[in-house]
N, C-alpha and C positions, 0 to 999 in steps of 0.2 A: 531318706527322702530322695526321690528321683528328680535329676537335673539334666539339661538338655544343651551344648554350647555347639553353636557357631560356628565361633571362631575362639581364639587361646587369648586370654589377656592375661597378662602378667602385670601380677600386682607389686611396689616394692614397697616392702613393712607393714606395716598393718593396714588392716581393709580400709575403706575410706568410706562411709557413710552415704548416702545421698542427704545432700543438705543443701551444696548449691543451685544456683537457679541452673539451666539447661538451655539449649536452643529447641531441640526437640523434645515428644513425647517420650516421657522416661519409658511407662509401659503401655505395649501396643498387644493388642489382639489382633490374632490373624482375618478377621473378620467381623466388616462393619454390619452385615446383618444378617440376618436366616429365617428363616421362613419352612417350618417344619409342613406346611401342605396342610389336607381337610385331614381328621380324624375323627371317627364317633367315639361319643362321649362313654366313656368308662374304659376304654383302649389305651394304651402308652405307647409313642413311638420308640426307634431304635436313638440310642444313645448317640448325639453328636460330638463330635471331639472340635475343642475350640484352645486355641495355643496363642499364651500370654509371652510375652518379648519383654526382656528388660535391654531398651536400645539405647542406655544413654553410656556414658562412660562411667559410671556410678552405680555401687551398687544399691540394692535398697534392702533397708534390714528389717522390712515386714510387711509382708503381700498376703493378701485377701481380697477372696472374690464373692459376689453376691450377684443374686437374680432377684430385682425391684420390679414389683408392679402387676404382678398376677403369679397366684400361690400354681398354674397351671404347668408353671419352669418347673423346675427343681435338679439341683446338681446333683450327679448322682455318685462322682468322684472327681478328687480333686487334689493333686501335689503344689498346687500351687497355696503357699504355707508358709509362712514367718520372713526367713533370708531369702534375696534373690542378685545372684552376684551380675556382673554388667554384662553381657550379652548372653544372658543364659535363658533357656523357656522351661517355661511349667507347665501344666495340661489342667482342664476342664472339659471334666463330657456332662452334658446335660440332657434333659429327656423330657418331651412335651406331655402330661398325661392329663385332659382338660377333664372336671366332674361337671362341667355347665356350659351348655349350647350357646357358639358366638365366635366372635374375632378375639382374640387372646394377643396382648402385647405386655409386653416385660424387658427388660434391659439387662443385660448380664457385665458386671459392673467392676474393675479391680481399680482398687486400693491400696495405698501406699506408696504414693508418689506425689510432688504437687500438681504434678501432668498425666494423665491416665487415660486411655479410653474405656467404651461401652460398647456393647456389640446390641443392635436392636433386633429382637425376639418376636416373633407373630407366629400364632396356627390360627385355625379353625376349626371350632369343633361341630358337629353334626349329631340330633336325636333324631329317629324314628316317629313318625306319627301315622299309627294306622287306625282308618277310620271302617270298622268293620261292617257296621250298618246304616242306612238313615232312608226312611220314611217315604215312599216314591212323590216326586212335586216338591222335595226339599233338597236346597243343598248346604253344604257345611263350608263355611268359608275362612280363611286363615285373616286376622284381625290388618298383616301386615302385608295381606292382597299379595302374597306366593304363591297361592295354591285357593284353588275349589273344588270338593266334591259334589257329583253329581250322584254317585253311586259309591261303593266303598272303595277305597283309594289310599297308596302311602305316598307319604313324602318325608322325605330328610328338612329337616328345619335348623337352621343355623342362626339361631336367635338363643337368649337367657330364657326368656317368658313367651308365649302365644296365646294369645284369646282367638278361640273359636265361635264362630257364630252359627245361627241358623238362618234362613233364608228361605221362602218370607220369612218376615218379623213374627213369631206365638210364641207358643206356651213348649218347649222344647221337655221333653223325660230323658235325660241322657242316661248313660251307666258306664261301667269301668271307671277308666281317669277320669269323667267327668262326673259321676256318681252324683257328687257333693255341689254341682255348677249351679250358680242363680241362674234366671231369664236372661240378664244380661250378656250372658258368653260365659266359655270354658275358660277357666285360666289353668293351662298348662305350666310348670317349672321344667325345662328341660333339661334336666340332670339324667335322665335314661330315657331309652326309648316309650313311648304310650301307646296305649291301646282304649279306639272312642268308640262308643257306639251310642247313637240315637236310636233308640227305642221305639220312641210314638213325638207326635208333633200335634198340639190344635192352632187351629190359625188366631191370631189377635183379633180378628173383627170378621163379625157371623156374616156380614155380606156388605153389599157398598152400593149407593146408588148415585150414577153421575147425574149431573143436572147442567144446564146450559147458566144458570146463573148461582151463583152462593149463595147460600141461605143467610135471610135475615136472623131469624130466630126459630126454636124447636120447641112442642111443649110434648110430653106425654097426654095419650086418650086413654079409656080404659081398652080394655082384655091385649094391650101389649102395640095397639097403634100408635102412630105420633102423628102431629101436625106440624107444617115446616111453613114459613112465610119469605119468599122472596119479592123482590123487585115489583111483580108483576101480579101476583096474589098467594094463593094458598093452596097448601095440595097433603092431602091424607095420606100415610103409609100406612100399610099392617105390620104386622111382628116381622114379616120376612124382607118387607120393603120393598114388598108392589102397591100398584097406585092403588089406591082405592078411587077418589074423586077430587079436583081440583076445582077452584074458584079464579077467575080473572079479577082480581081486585087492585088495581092499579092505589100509588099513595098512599097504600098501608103504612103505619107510624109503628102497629105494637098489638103484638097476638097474646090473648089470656084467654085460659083452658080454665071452666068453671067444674065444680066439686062435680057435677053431674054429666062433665063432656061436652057441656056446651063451648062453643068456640066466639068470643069476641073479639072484633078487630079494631081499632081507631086509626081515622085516616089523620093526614097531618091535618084536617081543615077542622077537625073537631066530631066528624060525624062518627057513633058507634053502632051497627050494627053485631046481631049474634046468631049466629048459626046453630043446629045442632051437631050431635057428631058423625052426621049423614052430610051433612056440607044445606041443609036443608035451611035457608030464613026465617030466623024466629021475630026477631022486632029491629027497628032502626030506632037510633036517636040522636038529633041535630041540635048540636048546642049553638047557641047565639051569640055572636058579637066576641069571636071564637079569633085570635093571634094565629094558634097551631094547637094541636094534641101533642103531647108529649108523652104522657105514663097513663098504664092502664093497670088495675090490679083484679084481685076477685075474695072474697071471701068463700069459706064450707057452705053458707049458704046459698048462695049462689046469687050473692050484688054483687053490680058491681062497683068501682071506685076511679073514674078520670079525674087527672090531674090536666091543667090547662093553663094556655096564658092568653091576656088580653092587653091590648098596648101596643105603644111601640119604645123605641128607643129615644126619642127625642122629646116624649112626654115623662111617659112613667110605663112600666112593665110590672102587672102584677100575679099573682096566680091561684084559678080557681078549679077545687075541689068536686065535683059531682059526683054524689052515692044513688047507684038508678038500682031498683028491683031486680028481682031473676024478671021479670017482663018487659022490663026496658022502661020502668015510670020511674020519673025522677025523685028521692029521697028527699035529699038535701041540699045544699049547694053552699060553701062557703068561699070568701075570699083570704086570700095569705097574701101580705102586704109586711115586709120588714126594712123595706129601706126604697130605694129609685127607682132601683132597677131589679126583678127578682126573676130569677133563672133555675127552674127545678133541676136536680140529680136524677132524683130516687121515688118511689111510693109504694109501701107497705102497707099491710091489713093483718091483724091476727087471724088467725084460721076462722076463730068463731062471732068475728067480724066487732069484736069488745071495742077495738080502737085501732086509729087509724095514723099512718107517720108518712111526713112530707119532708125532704130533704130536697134542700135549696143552696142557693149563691147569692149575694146578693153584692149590687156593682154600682155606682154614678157616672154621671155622664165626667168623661175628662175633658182636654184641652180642646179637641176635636169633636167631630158627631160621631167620628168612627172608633173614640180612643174610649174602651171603658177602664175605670178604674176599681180593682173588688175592694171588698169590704168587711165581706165575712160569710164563713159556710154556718148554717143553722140545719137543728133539725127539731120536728115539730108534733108534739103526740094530741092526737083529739078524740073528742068520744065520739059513737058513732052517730051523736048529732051535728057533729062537725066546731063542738067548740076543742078552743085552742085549750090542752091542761098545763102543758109547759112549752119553751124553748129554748133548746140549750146549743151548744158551739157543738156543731161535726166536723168529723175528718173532711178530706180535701177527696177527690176520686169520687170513682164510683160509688154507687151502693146495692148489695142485695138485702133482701129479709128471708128469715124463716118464719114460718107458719105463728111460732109464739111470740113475734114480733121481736127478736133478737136481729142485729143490724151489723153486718162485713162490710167496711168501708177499703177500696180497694183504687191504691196511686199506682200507675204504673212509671218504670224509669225508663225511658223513650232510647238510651245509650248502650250500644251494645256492651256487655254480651245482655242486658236488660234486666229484669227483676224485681220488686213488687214490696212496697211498703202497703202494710196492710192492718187492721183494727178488725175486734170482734166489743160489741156494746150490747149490752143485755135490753130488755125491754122498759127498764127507764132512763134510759141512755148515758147509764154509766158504764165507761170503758172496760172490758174483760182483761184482753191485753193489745197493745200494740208494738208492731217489729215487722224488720225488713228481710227480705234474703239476704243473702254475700253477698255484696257490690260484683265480687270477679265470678259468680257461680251461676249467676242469668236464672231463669230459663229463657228468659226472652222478652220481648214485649207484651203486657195484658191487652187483648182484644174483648175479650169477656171472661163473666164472670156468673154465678150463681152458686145456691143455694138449692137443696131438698125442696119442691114443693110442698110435701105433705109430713103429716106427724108419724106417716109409718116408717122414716126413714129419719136414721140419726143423722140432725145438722151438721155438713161440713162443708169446707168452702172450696169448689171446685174452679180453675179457671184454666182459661186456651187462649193462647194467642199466635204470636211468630218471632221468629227470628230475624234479626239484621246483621247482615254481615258486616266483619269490623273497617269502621272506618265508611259506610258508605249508607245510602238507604234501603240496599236490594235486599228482598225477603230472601230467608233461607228457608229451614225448617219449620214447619206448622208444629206446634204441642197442647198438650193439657194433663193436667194432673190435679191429683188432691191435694190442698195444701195443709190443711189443717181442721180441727175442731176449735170448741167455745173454749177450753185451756191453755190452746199456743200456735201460733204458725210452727208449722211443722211439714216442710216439702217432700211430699212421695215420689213415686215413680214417676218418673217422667216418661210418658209416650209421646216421639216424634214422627213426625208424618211428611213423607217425605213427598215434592209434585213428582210425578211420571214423568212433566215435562222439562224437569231440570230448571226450573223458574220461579221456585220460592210456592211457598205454603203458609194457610194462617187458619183457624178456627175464629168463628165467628160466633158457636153456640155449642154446648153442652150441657146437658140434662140428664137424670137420673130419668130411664123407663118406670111405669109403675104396671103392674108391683113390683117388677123384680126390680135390681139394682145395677140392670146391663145401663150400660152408658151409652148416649148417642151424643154422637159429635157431627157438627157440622162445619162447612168452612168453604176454601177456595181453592184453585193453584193462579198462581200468577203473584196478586200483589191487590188491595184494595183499589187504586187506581189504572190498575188496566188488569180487571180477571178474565183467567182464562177458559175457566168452570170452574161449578160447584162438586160439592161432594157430598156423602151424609152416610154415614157407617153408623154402626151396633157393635158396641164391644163388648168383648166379656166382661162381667164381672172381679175377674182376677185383674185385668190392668191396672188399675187404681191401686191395688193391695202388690202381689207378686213385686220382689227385689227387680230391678233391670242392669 
């Protein structure tokens, strides 16, 4: 075994042990750190030589050395071995050879002393990423904002892992190492160089139309139009989301698109007017002694159904029902009365107008004129003469219906990161299931919510809202996604939509087109209390479905 001395010490009799305590470090290495420089990944550097010291007067009767902390060291020889007499050195060459992209730290460590040092260890290692092709109007962007392609491009990545993304947000065909990528981004492992190539790109959303205000609500028209209801009235798209014609209808409460394309509006005063789907006046009707309008529905056939209230707070609030014709003559008219004060949700109709569901609140007056106290949510099924056949306890939130008269009751949690206690109840309002998201998994705040219109489309419960940044009330991200069917919450993809202006996003409406299953969203940038514009896209049908 090879040994290395100093200086001569002369021992008299037998060796002496290290046992005593010491003033100094028994064994020293010649060097407190090293720093082997960048390397790519599958390369090995040249061998460093590092020399162990026994300084103390003592010798020591068993040294051993070890590299802690990343398999990237490794000793490649070493005399330093069992005995080590008092001022004698040993040697250690070690050799950096990293298999995974990063900063590499390790300690090179001897033992056999009560006093020892470490010498600390770092490289870096470096893979390859060449991006050989992508799609002209896209670019490829490194997850940890080092690098963007515009055109094909390398770069050395000095990380474990990298997600790549595409830019705009679509539907990305990668190949190579990324063959196998969801929508969501490439995950690279950088253990050797890559090789990416983007193929082909479709954009997420088939076109966009800015508007000076957010839209209240969206419904589908037929051959692929829609109608959109802001602030100020109403205005027709086609499939491509040019104007067709608009209406100035100031105090619009609530837009329903009937089986045939007619368009209904109810202002908040009670009054319902209907249009065709030329934007053309078919009939008015002015209800009497009218609180506000609140809910409007429609059945296949083409009645329709206002829900109303009359009252005030300091008497009594109650709420009435009106079924008017496709010509705007009045059916029926009932009142719903379950306690003081009664405050509707929700109103439903089954497609073939069988029966009819009122979801409410119901409150008293508290200590004050301004304090109310609740009492109880209800919900209420009737025939289409407007008698009551039951009513039983609802959820708390909102509510949508489908067509078969099955009822998504939807809480949302107001705390970031936000997320959604939510119920499906069949059409005699017994609960299917009820459940929440993850408290820590968001997606955000519910803005809205809906349901399939029609029976061509399987029921499922779509909703959009926004984001709040933690700790404050500032919008962030606008989203919506699917969440589930009539078997379980079940959160899909999530699409977020980000403002142009840096100022928070929120969807305010989302609907299934008909026939097809492209999704329109509707929404803002800015914030409900101070927006900045509207917006109103067409998605593909993959967003909904496709991994993100």
């Amino acid at each position: 075994m090879f040994r290395k001395s100093l200086t001569l010490v002369l021992l008299l009799g037998a060796p002496i042990l290290f046992g005593a305590c010491s003033d100094e470090p028994a064994l020293i290495i010649d060097r407190k750190s090293f720093d082997f420089g960048d390397l790519e990944v599958g390369e090995a550097t040249a061998e460093q030589l590092f020399t162990v010291r026994n300084a103390s007067p003592h010798d020591v009767a068993s040294v051993g050395v070890s590299v802690e902390g990343s398999d990237a060291f490794a000793i490649t020889s070493n005399t330093c071995e069992k005995y080590l007499a008092a001022g004698m050195e040993c040697e250690v060459r070690v050799r950096y050879a990293p298999r995974l992209g990063g900063t590499h730290s390790a300690s090179l460590k001897v033992a056999g002393a009560p006093s020892a040092e470490r010498t600390e260890l770092q490289g870096t290692a470096f893979a390859w990423v060449d991006v050989t092709s992508l799609p002209p109007g896209t670019r490829i962007v490194a997850g940890d904002d080092s690098f963007t392609c515009t055109q094909p491009c390398r770069h050395a990545v000095r990380t474990a892992e990298l997600t790549l993304y595409v830019n705009p947000e679509g539907f990305p065909t990668w190949s190579a190492a990324c063959a196998s990528a969801p929508r969501s981004g490439c995950l690279l492992r950088m253990d050797a160089s890559k090789v990416v190539a983007l193929n082909a790109w479709l954009p997420l959303y088939q076109w966009e139309v800015r508007r000076s205000r957010p839209p209240m609500a969206i419904a589908p028209l037929p051959y692929g139009n829609i109608v959109v209801l802001d602030s100020m009235g109403v205005t027709s798209l086609d499939g491509a989301g040019q104007e067709r014609w608009s209406l100035t209808v100031p105090g619009t409460a609530r837009l329903v698109v009937t089986s045939d394309g007619a368009i209904s509006l109810l202002r908040y005063d009670g009054t319902v007017t209907q249009y065709d789907s030329e934007g053309r006046p078919r009939w008015t009707y002015s209800a009497q002694g009218i609180r506000s309008g609140e809910f409007m529905t429609a059945d296949t056939l083409g009645n329709t159904y206002v829900l109303l209230t009359q009252g005030n707070e300091n008497t009594a609030v109650v709420m009435k029902l009106i079924a008017l014709s496709r010509e705007g003559v009045e059916l029926w008219s009932t009142v719903i009365n379950e306690g003081p004060i009664n405050y509707p949700s929700g109103l439903g109709v089954m497609g073939d107008g069988s029966h009819v569901y009122v979801v409410g609140g119901v409150y008293k007056q508290g200590a004050t004129p301004q304090e109310l106290v609740f009492e109880k949510n209800f919900t209420q099924k009737l025939t289409p003469a407007g008698v009551a056949l039951w009513t039983k306890p609802a959820s708390p939130g909102g509510v949508s219906f489908t067509p078969s008269g099955e009822m998504l009751f939807v809480f949302s949690n107001y705390s970031p990161p936000g997320g959604v206690v939510a119920s499906w109840s069949d059409s005699d309002g017994d609960v299917l299931w009820e459940s929440q998201t993850r408290p820590e998994k968001g997606p955000g705040v519910v803005d809205t919510y809906a349901a399939p219109p029609n029976f061509n489309t399987v029921p499922r419960l779509l909703l959009g809202g926004h984001e709040l940044l933690p700790g404050t009330n500032t919008y962030g991200r606008g989203w919506f996604a699917d969440m589930g069917d009539r078997t379980k919450l079940a959160p899909g993809a999530i699409t977020y939509i980000e403002s142009p202006y840096g100022n928070g996003a929120w969807v305010s409406s989302v609907v299934y087109s008909f026939p097809a299953r492209h999704v329109v969203v509707g929404g803002g940038f800015g914030s409900h209390a101070e927006p900045v514009e509207g917006f109103i896209r067409l998605y593909d049908p993959l967003t909904l479905t496709l991994e993100r």
